[in-house]
N, C-alpha and C positions, 0 to 999 in steps of 0.2 A: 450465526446467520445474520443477525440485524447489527452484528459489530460489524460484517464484511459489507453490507447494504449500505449503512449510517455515516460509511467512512468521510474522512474529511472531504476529500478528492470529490463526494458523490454531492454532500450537501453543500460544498462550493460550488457544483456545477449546477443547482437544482435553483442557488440564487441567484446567479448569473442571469439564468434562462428565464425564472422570474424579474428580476430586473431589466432584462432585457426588453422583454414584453411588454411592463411597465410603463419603457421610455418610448418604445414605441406606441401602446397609447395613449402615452401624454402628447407626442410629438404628433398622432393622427386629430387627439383633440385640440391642441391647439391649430393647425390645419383647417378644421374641422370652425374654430371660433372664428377666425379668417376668412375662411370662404362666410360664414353664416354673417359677417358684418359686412365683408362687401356686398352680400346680397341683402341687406338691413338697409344699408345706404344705397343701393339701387331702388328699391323698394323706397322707400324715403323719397329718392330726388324723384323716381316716377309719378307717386302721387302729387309732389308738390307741384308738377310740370302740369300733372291733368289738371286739378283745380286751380291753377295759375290761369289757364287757359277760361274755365269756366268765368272767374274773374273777370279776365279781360275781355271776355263777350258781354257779359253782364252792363259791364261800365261803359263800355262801347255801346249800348243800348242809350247811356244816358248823352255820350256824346252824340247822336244820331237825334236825341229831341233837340238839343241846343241847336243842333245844325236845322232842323224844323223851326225853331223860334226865329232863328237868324233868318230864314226865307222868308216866315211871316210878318218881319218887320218890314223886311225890303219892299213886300208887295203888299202891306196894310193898304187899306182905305181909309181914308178919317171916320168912317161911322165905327163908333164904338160897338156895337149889336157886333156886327162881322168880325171883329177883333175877338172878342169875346166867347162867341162860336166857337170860332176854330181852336184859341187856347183850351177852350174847353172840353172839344175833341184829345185834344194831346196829353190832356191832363188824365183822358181815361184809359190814355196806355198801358199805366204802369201805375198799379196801386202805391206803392213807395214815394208814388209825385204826390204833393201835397198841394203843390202851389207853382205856375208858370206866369212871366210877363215878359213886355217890351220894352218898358220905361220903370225906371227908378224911382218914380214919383206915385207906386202905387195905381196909374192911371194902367189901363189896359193887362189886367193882370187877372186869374182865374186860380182859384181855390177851393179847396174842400174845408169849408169854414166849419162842420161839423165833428172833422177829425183833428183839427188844429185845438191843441192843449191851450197856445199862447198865441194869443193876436198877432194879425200880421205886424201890424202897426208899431207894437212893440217890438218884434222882430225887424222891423226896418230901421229903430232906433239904434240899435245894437249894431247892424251891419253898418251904417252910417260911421262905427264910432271906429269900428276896427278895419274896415273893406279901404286898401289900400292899392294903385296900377299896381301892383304886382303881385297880387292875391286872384286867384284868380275860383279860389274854394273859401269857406269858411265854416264853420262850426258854431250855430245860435243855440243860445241856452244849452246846450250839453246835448239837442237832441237833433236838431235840423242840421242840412248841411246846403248849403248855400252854393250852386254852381252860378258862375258865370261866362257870360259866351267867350271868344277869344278877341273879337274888335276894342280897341280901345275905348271906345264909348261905355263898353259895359250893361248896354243896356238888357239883354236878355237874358234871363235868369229864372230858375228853378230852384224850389224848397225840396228835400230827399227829407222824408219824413227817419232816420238810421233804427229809430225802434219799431217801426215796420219792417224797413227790411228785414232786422234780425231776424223777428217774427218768419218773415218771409223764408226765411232759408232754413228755418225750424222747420215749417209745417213743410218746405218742399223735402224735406230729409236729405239737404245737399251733401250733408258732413255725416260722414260714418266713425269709419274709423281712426281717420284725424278731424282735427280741426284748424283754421285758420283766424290768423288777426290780420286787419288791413288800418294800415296808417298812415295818416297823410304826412307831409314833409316836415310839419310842426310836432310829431309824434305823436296825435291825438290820433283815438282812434274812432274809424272807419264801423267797423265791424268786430265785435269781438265775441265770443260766445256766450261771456257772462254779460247779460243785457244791461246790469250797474256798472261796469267800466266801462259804456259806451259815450261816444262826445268825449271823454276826461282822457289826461293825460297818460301814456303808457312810457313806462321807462326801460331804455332799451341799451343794452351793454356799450361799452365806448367803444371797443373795438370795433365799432359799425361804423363811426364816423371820424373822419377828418376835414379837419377846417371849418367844421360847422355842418357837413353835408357827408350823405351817404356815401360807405367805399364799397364799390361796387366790386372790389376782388374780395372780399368775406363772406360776398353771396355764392359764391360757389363752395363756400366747406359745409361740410356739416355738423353740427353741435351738441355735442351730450350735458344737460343739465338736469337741472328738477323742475318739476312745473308747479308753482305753489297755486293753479288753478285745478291742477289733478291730483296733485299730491304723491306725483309720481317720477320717476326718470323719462325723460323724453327728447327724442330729436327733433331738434329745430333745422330748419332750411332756411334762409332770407332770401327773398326774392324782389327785385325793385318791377315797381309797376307804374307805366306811363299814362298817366289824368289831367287832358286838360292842360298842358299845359305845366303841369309839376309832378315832381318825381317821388310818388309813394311807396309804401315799403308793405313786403305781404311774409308773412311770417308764418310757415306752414307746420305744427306740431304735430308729430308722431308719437303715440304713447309706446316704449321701448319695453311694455309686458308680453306684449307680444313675441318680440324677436327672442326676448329673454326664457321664456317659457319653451321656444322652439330650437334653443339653447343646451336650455335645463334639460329638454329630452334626449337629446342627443348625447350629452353626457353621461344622462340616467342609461343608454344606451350601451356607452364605453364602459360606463361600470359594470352592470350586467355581465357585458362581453368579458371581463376583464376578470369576474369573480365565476365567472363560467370555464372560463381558461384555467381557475386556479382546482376548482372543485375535480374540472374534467381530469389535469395534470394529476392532482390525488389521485382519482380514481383509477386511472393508468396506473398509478406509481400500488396505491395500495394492490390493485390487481398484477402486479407484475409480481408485490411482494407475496401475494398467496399464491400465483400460479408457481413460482419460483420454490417458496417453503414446499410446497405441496410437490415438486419435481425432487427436491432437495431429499423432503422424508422419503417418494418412493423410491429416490437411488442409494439412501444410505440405509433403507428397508431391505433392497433387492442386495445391497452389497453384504449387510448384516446376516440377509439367509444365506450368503453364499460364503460368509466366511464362520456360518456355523455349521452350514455343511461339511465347509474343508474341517472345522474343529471336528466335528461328529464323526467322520470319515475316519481322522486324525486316531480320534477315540476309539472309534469300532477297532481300529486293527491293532490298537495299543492295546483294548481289551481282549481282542482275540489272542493276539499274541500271550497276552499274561492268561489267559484261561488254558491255553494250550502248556505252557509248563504247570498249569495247577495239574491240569490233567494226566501229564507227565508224575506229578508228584503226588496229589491226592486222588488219581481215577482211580488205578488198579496199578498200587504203585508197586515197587519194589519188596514191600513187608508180604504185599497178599502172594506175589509172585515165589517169596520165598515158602512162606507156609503152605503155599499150596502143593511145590514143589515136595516139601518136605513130608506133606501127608501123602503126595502119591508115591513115593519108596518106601513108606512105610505101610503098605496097601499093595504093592508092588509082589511083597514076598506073601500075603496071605489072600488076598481078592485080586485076581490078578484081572479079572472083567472089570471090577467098579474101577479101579484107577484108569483100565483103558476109555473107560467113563467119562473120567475125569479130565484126562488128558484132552477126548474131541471136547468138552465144554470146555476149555480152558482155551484151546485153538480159537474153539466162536468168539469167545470173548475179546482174545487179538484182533482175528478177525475182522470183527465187528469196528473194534478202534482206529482200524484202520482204514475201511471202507468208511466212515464217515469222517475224516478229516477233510476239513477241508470245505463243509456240510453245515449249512444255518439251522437244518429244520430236518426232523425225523418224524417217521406215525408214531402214531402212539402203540402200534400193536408192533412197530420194529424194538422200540425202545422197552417193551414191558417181556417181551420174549430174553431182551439182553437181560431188563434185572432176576427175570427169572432161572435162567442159568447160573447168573452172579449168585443169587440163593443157593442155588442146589450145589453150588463148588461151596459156599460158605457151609453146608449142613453138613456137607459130608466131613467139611475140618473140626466143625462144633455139635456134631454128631448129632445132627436134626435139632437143634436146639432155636430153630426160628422158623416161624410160619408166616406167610402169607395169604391175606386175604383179600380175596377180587372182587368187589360189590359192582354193580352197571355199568363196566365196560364197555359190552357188547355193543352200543350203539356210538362210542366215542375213538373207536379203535383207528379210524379212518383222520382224525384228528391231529395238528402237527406241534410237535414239543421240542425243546432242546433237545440238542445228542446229549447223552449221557447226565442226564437233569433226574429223570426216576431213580436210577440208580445212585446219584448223590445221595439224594434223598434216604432211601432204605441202607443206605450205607450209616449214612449220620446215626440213624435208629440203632444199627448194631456197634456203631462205634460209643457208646455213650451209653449203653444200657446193657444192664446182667442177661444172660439165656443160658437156660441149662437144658439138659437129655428130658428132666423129669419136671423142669418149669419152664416150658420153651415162650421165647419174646413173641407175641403175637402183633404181626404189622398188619392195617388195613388199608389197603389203597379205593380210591371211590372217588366219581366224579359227582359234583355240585353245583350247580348253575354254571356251568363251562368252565370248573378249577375243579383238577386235580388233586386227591387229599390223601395226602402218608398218614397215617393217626399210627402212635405205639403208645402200650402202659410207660409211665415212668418208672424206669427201675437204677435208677443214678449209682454206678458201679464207685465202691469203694474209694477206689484210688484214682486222682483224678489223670483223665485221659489227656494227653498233651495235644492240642490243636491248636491251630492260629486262624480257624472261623475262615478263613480265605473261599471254602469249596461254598458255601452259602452266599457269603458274598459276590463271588465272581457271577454263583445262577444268578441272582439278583441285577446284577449290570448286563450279562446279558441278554437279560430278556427288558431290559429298558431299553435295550437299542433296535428293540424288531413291536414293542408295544408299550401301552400306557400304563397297563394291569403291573403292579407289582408282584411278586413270591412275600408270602407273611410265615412268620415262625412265631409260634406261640404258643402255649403251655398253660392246663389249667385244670383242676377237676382231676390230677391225676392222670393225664395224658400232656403228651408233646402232640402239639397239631403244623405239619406244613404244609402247605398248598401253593402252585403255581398256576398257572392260566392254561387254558387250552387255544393252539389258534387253528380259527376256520382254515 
């Protein structure tokens, strides 16, 4: 069976379909990595798009005070008080303002001299050395940042305290799940999350720029690297942002454990599916192979009883037939037919009643043979009536020299036996043992636990008697082909004991 199951044919087609399966969920997961990156980098540019925007509100705040400054110069008064005032209102806009004026000279100018790390004074130094027409930002001491208006004069200007701000976009929780860098055109930065890289210089891959200036076509890719601030894979955006006057660069990071993790499940998923598919396909495969063996034993169960039937069938009539020539040859064969013959003419001329005696029991006896041909099963009170005839034609040749004894019949008589089975039996007894007139063979027949029992003395005649055992064995087959009970012959204590079964 599992050679016909196992064949080549089957566990070629079993890889197949396994592989099949296979490439197709490789082919659905890769699919599957596809769509989940264009929607990473959807995800990506959208985030970068919102706080781009928050960005350029934020900084559009700062342009709207310069555009403030710039009114207040136009419509100053000479009294310094009123100059003063008003700077001093616009200074309390925006915690981030550290410091507003009109004039470069210090003169008309309004600060929060308690939050200032570093003198103005010195900070004017510094601007003085680097504030060039075409600057129109700058970056003092690594922490301020220096706006100026758009007129050539120059003269309105605000201090951006950037470690404020940072501050600022901490506590407002601007930044979740990315973060941004902002940097002005010199690459210094703006904003950046780690508050020690702010003011200092950030270095930014070349392929951003040509000729010295930003390429505004590599802001639309997007960028897989490592972030040696997170320590992790992350997507980059570049974004160019309009200040004032100069064009700075917004740099929006996405940390890629996310996509990656929403990845990783989706695979853990395919896998699943994919060791699910293989167990399921066993189980199929093992369940076909049980229901199958299991189909297989009960039609080569139901074919085996059917061709032991035909054997048994085959048997019975092979046996019937060979019982029916034993019977022909060991029932009441030719020897008894002659002696018997030969005892009624000589009976003939002196008893002429007892031979006519003889003759109706010799008739029963044909009779008898002949009415059960053909016959599986007799009573037991047809068959003991037969052997008792058979007796009394055998007494009258051996001149009474065998007795018969009937023990508890009476309730067994109704019982069914072989044809011609008792009288084997009591045959056997006379054929195998001495009887005389003056010592006669005493046979007991008797039932015991639902068997039949012939009992004779042993009296083993001289010469031995020629048989081929065949009449015992034949009783013996056929009553194995109508029951389970066997016929026993056995000998012991000075008796032969046979016994066969009796059936309901």
């Amino acid at each position: 069976m599992y050679r016909i199951l196992f064949n080549r044919w089957n566990v070629v087609a079993f890889v197949l379909l396994v592989a099949v399966f296979f490439m197709g969920t490789y082919w659905i997961r890769m699919e599957m990595h596809q769509q989940s990156n264009e929607v990473s980098q959807s995800m990506v540019v959208g985030s970068a798009r919102g706080y781009q925007k928050f960005l350029d509100h934020y900084f559009e705040s700062y342009s709207l005070t310069l555009a403030q400054l710039h009114h207040l110069k136009k419509t100053s008064s000479h009294s310094g008080q009123d100059n003063w005032r008003q700077l001093n209102s616009l200074l309390q806009t925006d915690s981030t303002i550290v410091a507003v004026g009109i004039r470069e000279d210090q003169k008309d100018w309004a600060f929060q001299s308690e939050d200032m790390e570093v003198p103005l004074a010195e900070l004017f130094e510094e601007w003085k050395a680097y504030m060039g027409p075409t600057i129109n930002t700058l970056i003092l001491k690594e922490r301020y940042l220096l706006i100026r208006g758009p007129e050539s004069a120059y003269t309105e200007c605000m201090l951006i305290d950037l470690h404020r701000l940072h501050q600022k976009f901490i506590l407002d929780n601007i930044y979740t799940s990315v973060y941004q860098i902002v940097l002005n055109d010199r690459g210094e930065c703006i904003y950046h999350p780690d508050i020690e890289k702010v003011g200092k210089k950030y270095f930014l891959p070349d392929f951003l720029f040509t000729d010295g200036h930003y390429n505004n076509r590599n802001f639309d890719t997007l960028h897989i690297t490592q972030s040696a601030y997170l320590q992790l894979p992350v997507y980059r955006k570049y974004s160019p942002l309009q200040f004032n006057g100069e064009e700075w660069l917004v740099l929006t990071v996405v940390p890629g454990f996310e996509i990656k993790d929403m990845i990783a499940e989706q695979e853990q998923s395919m896998i699943f599916l994919f060791i699910l598919f293989i167990i399921t396909l066993l189980g199929i495969l093992l369940f076909g192979i049980i229901h199958w063996k299991r189909e297989f034993l009960l039609r080569s169960s139901a074919e085996q009883k059917n061709l032991n039937l035909l054997l048994k069938h085959e048997k019975q009539k092979s046996e019937t037939f060979s019982i029916k020539l034993e019977l022909l040859r060991s029932g009441l064969n030719s020897h008894f037919m002659f002696n018997s013959l030969g005892t009624v003419k000589a009976l003939l001329s002196k008893h002429d009643k007892v031979a006519r005696g003889m003759l109706t029991d010799l008739s029963h006896l044909y009779r008898y043979q002949l009415r059960i041909e053909g016959e599986y099963m007799v009573t037991l009170r047809e068959e003991l009536t037969f052997t008792q005839t058979y007796v009394d034609v055998i007494n009258l040749r051996m001149n009474s020299s065998i007795k018969v004894e009937i023990i508890n019949l009476a309730d067994y008589l109704d019982y069914k036996v072989l044809p011609i089975s008792l009288q084997l039996l009591v045959e056997n007894c006379i054929k195998h043992n001495i009887a005389s007139e003056h010592n006669p063979l005493v046979i007991t027949i008797k039932v015991m636990h639902d068997r039949i029992y012939v009992v004779n003395e042993l009296r083993p005649k001289a010469a031995i008697v020629e048989t081929s055992g065949k009449g015992l064995k034949n009783l013996n087959a056929r009553y194995a082909l109508i029951t389970k009970q066997e016929c026993t012959f056995k000998q012991g204590k000075g008796k032969f004991i046979a016994s066969m079964p009796l059936i309901h």
